[in-house]
C-alpha angles and dihedrals in degrees: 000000000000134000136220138181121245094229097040130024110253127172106204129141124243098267088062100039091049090047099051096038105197115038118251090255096056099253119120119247119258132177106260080228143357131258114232124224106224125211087256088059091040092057088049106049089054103068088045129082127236104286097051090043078054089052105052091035090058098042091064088061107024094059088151091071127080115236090252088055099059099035084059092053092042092045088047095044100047111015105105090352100105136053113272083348097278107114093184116044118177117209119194107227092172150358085287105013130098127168108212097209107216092169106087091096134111090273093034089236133098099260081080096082095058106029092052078060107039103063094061088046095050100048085045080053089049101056095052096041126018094050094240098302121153110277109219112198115206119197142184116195135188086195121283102052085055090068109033081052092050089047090044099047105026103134100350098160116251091018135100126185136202126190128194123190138170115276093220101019108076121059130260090259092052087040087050094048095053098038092059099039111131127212139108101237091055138091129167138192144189118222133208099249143023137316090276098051086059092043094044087050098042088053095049093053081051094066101031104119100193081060091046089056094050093053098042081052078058095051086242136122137204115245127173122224083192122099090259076087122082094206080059086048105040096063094050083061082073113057092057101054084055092055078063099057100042088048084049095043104040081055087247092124134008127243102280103009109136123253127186124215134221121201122179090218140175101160100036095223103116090038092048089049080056087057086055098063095047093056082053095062100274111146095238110157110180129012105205105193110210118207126179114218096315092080101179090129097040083051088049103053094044095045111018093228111107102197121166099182090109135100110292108216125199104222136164094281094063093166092071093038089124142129111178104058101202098192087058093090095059088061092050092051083060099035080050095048090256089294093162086187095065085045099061093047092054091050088049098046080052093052097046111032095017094236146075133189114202115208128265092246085056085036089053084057106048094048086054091057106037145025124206137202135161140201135198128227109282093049087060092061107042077051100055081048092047093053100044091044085057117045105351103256115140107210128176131249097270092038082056087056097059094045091051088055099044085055095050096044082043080053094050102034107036078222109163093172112142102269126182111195117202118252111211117191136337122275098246089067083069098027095154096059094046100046090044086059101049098032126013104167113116098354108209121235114222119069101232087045079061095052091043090050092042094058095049095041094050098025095227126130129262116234109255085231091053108042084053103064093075091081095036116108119241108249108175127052102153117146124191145179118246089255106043089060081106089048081055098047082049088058103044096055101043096229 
């Protein structure tokens, strides 16, 4: 298996493209094709559990590893990790609908499920590519991917890792989670403005190369924990293809028959893994894109322009508060045939104009592939009540944004195929909002008072990480301005 980059043709194996992270160039890494799964594997991934679904999943990507290499990242990532040991739960909420539950994890969100991963497979990468330097892991969060990064990497030898969130864009609870993250190896650090503010400048200190100098003086290299890593992308394959097998296997569907998938996404990194697996043999049908209130994707599938030159809105579904979806590009290499040079024009055009349009016949394409919708706020939240009134389950708020859509496009379309919906985060990561949407009488003030309500009020359990947290010292307070996230770096890492 090789790996490309979708703005210059490359021709690199996994370990380097997980270790560097972005390609020189700026593109992001891709497989120059993808591996099938054939029925044989398909039988056999069915009578196995998650790790061994993990295994034989990243074996067909990761064929510069050796077999022992990858069963030690996937036993470290996932042995004693997850609730009851199964990562990945599906839960049927209808005839047709089923919540895959990617939030049982140490943080309680779906990066879990990578960035338990990631850091095993980056410091494998390391050691057979980057000749034992310092391995410095940049991250922007929009709130769940900051702390699943710092838990996953805290004092991974030969590793530091700096986050950098937005001061005013996560909510108390992810702020919380990351302010108060131990480790010797971690920093972390607000800035003065949105989610893309932190990922644009993370992605221009990535290519400084006055900055890339300093830190090779200082034996050291720049990695990302976000999914513009592959090593981040290649692990939320996985977990659909198990969806598969438990539907298969729980009788629920037969081999073959078609599913569709629901994601809530900003950043279109889990719904494009979702692509991927598509593109493996997975019977995927339709891919429905959920966005909350900013509604670029939704803009995008249903015109084919991506423009992000509109109003950004914070809303209760902070993680997907985005308006520069950077996986996206991925998705356009494939829809273009893999023509980096069309890519690159489209990145530039979005640089510098802060638009794109893709043509019909690639229009033609990605309508054929996915459906979109959006909601605003207080449709998330008559839909979290809606959904507790009827059958008992407690979502958060972005989980509630991708129900709400599967229902509309169910609406439209008349469409019963089998569908899972991912399901995000828990709800206490987000308690305000959801309180707020099955009981709103004298709201308490305090966060965790609204955990603590929310629990008795709905029954259900608080999550052990979070409940923790009340008692944990807050560690980092540091504040900064867009363009001193490289003064910060500086400071970080002492160079």
């Amino acid at each position: 298996m090789r790996f490309t980059s979708t703005r210059a043709k490359t021709n690199i194996e996994s370990a380097q493209a997980i270790a560097m992270g972005l390609s020189k160039d700026g593109g992001l890494f891709v497989p120059e094709s993808f591996p099938k799964i054939s029925d044989s594997l398909v039988d056999k991934l069915i009578d196995l559990d998650y790790k061994g679904r993990a295994f034989e999943v990243l074996r067909l990507y990761l064929t510069d590893f050796t077999d022992e290499e990858i069963k030690y990242c996937v036993n470290g990532a996932y042995e004693n990790k997850f609730d009851n040991n199964i990562p990945a739960p599906l839960t049927q909420l209808s005839d047709s609908a089923f919540m895959l539950e990617l939030w049982h994890g140490p943080t309680c969100a779906f990066k879990d499920m990578a960035l338990q991963l990631l850091p095993y497979l980056l410091t494998k990468s390391a050691s057979k590519v980057a000749d034992g330097k310092t391995m410095v892991i940049l991250v922007a969060t929009s709130g769940d991917t900051g702390k699943a990064a710092l838990d996953g990497f805290a004092d991974v030898e030969n590793t530091k890792i700096i986050v950098f969130y937005p001061e005013d864009g996560v909510s108390p609870m992810q702020k919380l989670q990351m302010t108060t993250q131990m480790g010797n190896n971690v920093s972390v650090c607000a800035i003065k403005g949105n989610f893309d503010d932190a990922q644009t400048g993370v992605k221009t200190i990535f290519s400084d190369e006055k900055m890339k100098q300093l830190l090779a003086e200082n034996n050291m290299e720049f990695s990302s924990a976000n999914s513009i890593n592959f090593g981040r992308l290649v692990p939320q394959i996985v977990y659909y293809v198990s969806a598969y097998c438990d539907l298969v296997k729980s009788g629920k569907i037969n081999k073959g028959d078609s599913f569709n998938v629901v994601v809530p996404t900003g950043n279109f990194g889990n719904i494009l893994a979702a692509y991927y697996a598509k593109q493996m043999g997975l019977p995927v049908a339709k891919l429905i894109c959920a966005s909350n209130k900013n509604n670029i994707l939704t803009d995008f599938i249903n015109t084919g322009v991506y423009d992000r030159n509109r109003d950004f809105y914070t809303t209760a579904s902070p993680s997907m508060d985005i308006l520069i979806s950077s996986n996206l590009e991925r998705l356009l290499f494939e829809l273009y045939n893999k023509d980096e040079t069309v890519i690159s024009g489209l990145m530039a055009d979005l640089s510098s104009k802060g638009k794109y349009a893709i043509s019909d016949e690639v229009k033609a394409k990605l309508q054929a592939e996915f459906a979109a919708g959006c909601c605003d706020d207080d449709e998330t939240k008559a839909q979290i009540k809606k959904l507790f009134d009827s059958c008992g389950y407690l979502c958060d708020t972005h989980t509630a944004v991708a129900v709400k859509v599967y229902e509309d496009y169910v609406a439209k379309t008349g469409d019963k195929t089998p569908t899972v919906i991912a399901s995000t985060a828990s709800p206490y990561k987000f308690a305000a909002s959801v309180l707020s949407a099955v009981d709103n009488e004298n709201m308490p003030e305090s966060e965790f008072d609204m955990v603590d309500k929310l629990s008795k009020v709905t029954n259900t359990d608080i999550p052990t990480p979070l409940a923790g947290l009340k008692s944990k010292e807050v560690i980092h307070k540091n504040v900064c301005d867009k363009q001193d996230m490289s003064q910060f770096i500086k400071q970080s890492l002492n160079i």
